[in-house]
N, C-alpha and C positions, 0 to 999 in steps of 0.2 A: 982582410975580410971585406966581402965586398957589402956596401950599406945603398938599403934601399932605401928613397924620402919618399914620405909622407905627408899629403895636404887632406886637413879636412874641412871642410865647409858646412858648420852648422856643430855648436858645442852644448846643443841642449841635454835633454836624458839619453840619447842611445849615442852623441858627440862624445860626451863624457866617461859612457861606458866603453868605448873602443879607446879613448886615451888611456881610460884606466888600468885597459887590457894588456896595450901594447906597452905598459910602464913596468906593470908588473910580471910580466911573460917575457919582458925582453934579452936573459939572458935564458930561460927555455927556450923560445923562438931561435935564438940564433945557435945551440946545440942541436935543434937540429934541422935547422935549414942551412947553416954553414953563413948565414948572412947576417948584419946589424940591420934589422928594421925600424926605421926612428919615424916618431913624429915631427916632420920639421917644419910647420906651418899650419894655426888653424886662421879661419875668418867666420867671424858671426856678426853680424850689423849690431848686434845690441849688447854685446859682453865689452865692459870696462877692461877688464881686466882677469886671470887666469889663475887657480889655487897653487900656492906656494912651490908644489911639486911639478909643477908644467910651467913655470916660472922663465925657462929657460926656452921655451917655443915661442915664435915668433908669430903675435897676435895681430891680427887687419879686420877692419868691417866689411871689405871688399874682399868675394870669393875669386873675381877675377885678379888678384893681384897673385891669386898661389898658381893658377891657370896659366898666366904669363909666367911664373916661375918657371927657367928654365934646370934648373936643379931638382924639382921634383918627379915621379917616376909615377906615383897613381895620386889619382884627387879621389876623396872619398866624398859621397853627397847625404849630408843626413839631414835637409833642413826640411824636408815631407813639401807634399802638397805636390801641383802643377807644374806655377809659374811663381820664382825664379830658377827652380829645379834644372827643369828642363833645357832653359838656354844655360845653367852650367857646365852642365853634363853634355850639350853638344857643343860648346864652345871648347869644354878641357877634349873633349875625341879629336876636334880637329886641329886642337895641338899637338894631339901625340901621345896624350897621355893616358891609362889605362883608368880605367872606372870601377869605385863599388860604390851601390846605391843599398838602401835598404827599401826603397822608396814604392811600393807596391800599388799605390795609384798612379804614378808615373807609369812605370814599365804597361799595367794592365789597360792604359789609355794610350799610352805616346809610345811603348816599346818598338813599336815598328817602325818607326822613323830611326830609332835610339840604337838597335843592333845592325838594320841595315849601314850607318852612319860609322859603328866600330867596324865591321868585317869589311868597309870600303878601307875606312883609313890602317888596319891591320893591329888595334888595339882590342884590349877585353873587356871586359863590363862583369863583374861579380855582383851577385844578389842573391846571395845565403837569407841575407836577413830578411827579403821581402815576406818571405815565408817562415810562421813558425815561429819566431824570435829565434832562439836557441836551438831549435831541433836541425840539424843538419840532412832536412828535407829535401832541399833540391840539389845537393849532390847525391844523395840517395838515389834518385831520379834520374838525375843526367848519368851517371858512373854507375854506381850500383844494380840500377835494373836493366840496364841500356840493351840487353839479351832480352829483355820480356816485351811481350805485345802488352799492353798495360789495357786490361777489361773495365777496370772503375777504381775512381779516387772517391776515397767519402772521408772528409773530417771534421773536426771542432777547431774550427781555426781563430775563433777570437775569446779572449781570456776572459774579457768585460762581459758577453753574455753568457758565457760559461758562468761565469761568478754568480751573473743575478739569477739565473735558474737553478743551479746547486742551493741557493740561500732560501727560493722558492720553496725548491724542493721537499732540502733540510727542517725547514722551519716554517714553513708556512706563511711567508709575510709575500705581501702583496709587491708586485713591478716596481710601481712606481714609490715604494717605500724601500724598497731593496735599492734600486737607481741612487737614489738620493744617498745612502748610505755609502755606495759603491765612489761615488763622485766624493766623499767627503774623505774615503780613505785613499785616494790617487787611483786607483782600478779603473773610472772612469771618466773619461774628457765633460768640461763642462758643457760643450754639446755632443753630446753622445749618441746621434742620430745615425754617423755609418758604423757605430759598431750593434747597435742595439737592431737597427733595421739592415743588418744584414748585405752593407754594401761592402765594409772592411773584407766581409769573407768572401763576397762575389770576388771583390779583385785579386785575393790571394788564388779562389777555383781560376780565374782566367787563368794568371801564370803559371799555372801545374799542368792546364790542359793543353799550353801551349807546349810546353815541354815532352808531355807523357803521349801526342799524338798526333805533334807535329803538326799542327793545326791553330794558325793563328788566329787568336780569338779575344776580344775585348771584354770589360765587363758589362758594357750593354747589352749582349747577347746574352747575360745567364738570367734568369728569371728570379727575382729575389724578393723575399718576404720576410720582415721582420717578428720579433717577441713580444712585442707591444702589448697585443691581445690576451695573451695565454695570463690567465688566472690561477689562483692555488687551485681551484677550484678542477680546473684542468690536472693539474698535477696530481692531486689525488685520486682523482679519475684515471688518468695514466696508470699508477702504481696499483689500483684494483685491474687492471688488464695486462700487468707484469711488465709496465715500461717504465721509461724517462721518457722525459724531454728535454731534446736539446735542440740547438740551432746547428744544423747540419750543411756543409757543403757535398753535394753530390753530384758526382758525374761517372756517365757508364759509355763503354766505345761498342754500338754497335756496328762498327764497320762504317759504311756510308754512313750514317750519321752518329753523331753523340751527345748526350742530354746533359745540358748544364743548369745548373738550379742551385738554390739557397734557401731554405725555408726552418721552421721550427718540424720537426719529425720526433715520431714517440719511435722509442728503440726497446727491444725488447730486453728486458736486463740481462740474459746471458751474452744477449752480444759486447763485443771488445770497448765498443764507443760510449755504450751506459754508463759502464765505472769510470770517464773522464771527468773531474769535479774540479771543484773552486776556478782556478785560473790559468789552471793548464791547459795546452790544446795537445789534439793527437789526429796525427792523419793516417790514413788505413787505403792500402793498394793494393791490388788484385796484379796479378801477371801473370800469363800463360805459364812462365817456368817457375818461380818461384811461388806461385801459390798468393796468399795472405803475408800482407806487411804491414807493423804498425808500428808508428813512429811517435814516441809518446814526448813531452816534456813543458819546461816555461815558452809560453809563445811571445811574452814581452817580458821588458823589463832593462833595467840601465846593463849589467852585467852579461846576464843571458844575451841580449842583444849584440851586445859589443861583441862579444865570445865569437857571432857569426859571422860580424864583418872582418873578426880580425881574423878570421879562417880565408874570407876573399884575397883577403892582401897578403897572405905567407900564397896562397895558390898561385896565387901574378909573379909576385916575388920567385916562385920556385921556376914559373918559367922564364921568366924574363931571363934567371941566371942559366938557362939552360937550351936558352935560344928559342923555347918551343911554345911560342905566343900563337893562340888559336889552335891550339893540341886537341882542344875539346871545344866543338860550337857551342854561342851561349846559351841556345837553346837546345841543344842536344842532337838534333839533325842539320844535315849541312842546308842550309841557306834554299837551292836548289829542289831538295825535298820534301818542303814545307809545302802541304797541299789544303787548300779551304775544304772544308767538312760542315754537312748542314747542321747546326742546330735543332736537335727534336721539338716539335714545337708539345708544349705542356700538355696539350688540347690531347695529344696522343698518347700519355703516356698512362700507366695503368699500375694501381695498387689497391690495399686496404684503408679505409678513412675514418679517422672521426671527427663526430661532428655534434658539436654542441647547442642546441636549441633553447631559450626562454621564454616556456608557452605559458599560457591559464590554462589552468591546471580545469580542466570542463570533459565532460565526455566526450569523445569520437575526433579526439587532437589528434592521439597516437594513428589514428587510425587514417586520418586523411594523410597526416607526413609517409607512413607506409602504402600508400596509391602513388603517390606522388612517385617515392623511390621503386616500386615495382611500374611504372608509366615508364620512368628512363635505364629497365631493366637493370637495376641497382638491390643487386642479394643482401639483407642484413643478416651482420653474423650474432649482434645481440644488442639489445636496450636498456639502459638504467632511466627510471624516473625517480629521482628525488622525491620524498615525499617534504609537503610543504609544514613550513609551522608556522604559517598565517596566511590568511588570506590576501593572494594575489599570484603571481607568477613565481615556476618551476623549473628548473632545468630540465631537458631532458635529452638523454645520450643515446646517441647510435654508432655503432661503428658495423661497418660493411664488409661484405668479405671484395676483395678484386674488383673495379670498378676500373671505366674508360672516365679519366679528368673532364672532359667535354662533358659528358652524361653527369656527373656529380656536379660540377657547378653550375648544370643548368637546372638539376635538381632541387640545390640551396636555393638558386637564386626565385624559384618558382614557389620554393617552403618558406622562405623569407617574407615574401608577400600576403601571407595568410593573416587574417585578422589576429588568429589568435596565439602567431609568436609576438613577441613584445621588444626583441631586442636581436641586433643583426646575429649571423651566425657563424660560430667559431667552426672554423674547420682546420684540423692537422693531418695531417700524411703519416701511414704508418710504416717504420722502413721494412720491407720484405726480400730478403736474401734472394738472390737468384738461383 
């Protein structure tokens, strides 16, 4: 039987969930790939030592000691971040050796250096797990739809702001109470800044949109805003207008260009992405022949994670034994057909909004905010005024019908300035079906 080796680099929670995987799967795995897949080498700079049952793999602080290993077949990269990521991952290519990363800041900043680098040297590069945790999303994408012109990717791709807005939701407790909560039960990193503001899932929309449209694209290009803002206040608001909120990545191909963005969006509860709660994510795809696809499951976690890298390495594994390395680009178009596509700039693009205002509560508020929005031909579809139970300032809610983005934030920004709002103004995006 022929035995493929394995080095991983980095034995923290998702290290330890792919050794777990590949310990306890490995006479599954090898019925039916016909192959022994072993772990034969990890490195972490900071692990003493390795649980009883891995006792027998061969431990180093240095990733470059499995990289020179000439007995190994794929290095796997889990240790996140940048830099030393990155020089690992180009140093094991230009050995020879085949890659899975789960590493979704890597890929969606340095990817372009990182496939061009495999397709020269004539290795692979796996990255199930960048996306998704567990959802078997970007093979879905590369294999699965590779027939569909792919119209728009919208999902809930990080588990931490899912959680704190479901708890919002749920229960009515305020961000930064739910945060703190979420940090205490492991759901959130104790800086919790790229999942809460919306950068974890920029980087995940890059690498989907690079995939679904052959369009290489970073995450500084996608426009991103975080949950910080949104109050329960908000949320119950929402659910008197038949929505949620969540933190949404979306992106739509119109041809010459395609819009990439991150924001918190009310969703209207019959749609698919509403009922996504606590710490699941779920991505949803449009394709000329298939229609609607939605990919629902855990986006992290030690198990789920590992689940997805260990899918990388039986794929390598099946070709490697099969002679057929590079069967499928890692991006799903060959190299060659990879074409740059503009980014829609925000400014153009057009929905329903709302928008939350804290005025004094005095006569002729309402009335100048509505000049204002009929000044930047900005139709409202309806208003809520709070009323007050004491004296001072009020909320007051507008949501619009169809609006040009340019026009409404020149709108806020001109209603903002008014004496008598008292506090900046919340604005969210409402998702509208095309």
């Amino acid at each position: 039987m022929k035995e493929i080796r394995v080095g991983l680099i980095g034995f923290g929670t998702v290290g330890k969930g792919l050794a777990e995987v590949l310990l306890s799967q490995q006479q599954r795995l090898a019925r039916r790939t016909g192959m022994s897949i072993r772990l034969a080498g990890i490195a972490d700079h900071s692990a003493t030592g390795l649980p009883e049952r891995f006792s027998g793999i061969p431990l180093t602080k240095d990733g470059m000691d499995l990289i020179n290993n000439p007995d190994l077949d794929i290095i796997v990269e889990l240790i996140g971040g940048i830099e030393p990521a990155k020089t690992f991952v180009m140093q094991a290519i230009a050995a020879g050796k085949h890659v899975v990363t789960a590493n979704k800041a890597l890929l969606s900043q340095e990817g372009a250096d990182i496939f061009a680098a495999a397709a020269k040297q004539g290795v692979e590069v796996g990255f199930e797990a960048s996306v998704g945790g567990g959802i078997p999303v970007i093979k879905a994408l590369k294999e699965g739809l590779v027939a569909n012109k792919i119209l728009s990717i919208m999902g809930i791709m990080n588990g931490t702001a899912n959680y704190i807005l479901t708890r919002m939701t749920d229960e009515g407790i305020p961000f930064a109470e739910v945060l703190k909560e979420a940090q205490k039960l492991g759901f959130a990193e104790a800086d919790p800044t790229y999942d809460v503001e919306g950068i974890d899932t920029a980087h995940k929309l890059a690498i989907l949109m690079t995939i679904a449209y052959g369009t290489p694209i970073t995450h500084k290009q996608i426009a991103t805003e975080g949950i910080a803002q949104i109050e329960p206040m908000d949320i119950e608001l929402a659910r008197e207008f038949g929505c949620r909120i969540k933190l949404l990545a979306i992106s739509r191909n119109h041809g010459d260009h395609v819009e990439a963005r991150v924001h918190p969006t009310m969703v209207p509860q019959n749609h698919l992405l509403a009922s996504i709660n606590g710490a699941f994510n779920a991505i949803h795809f449009q394709g000329d022949t298939v229609g609607k696809v939605l990919l629902y499951g855990l986006g992290a976690g030690m198990i789920p994670t590992g689940s997805a890298v260990a899918a990388d390495v039986v794929d390598i594994a099946r070709n490697i034994a099969c002679g057929s390395i590079g069967r499928v680009p890692a991006l799903s178009y060959l190299p060659d057909q990879m074409q740059v596509r503009r980014i829609t700039p925000m400014d153009e693009l057009q929905g329903p909004y709302y928008f939350r205002c804290t005025v004094l509560d005095r006569p002729g508020v309402l009335a100048s905010i509505a000049g204002i929005l009929a000044k930047h031909e900005i139709s409202i579809e309806s208003v809520i005024q709070k009323g007050r139970k004491e004296i001072g300032a009020v909320p007051l809610v507008v949501v619009t019908h169809s609006a040009k983005e340019s026009a409404i934030r020149a709108a806020l920004d001109e209603i903002g300035r008014l004496d008598s709002v008292t506090a900046p103004v919340v604005k969210i995006r409402i998702l509208e079906e095309e």
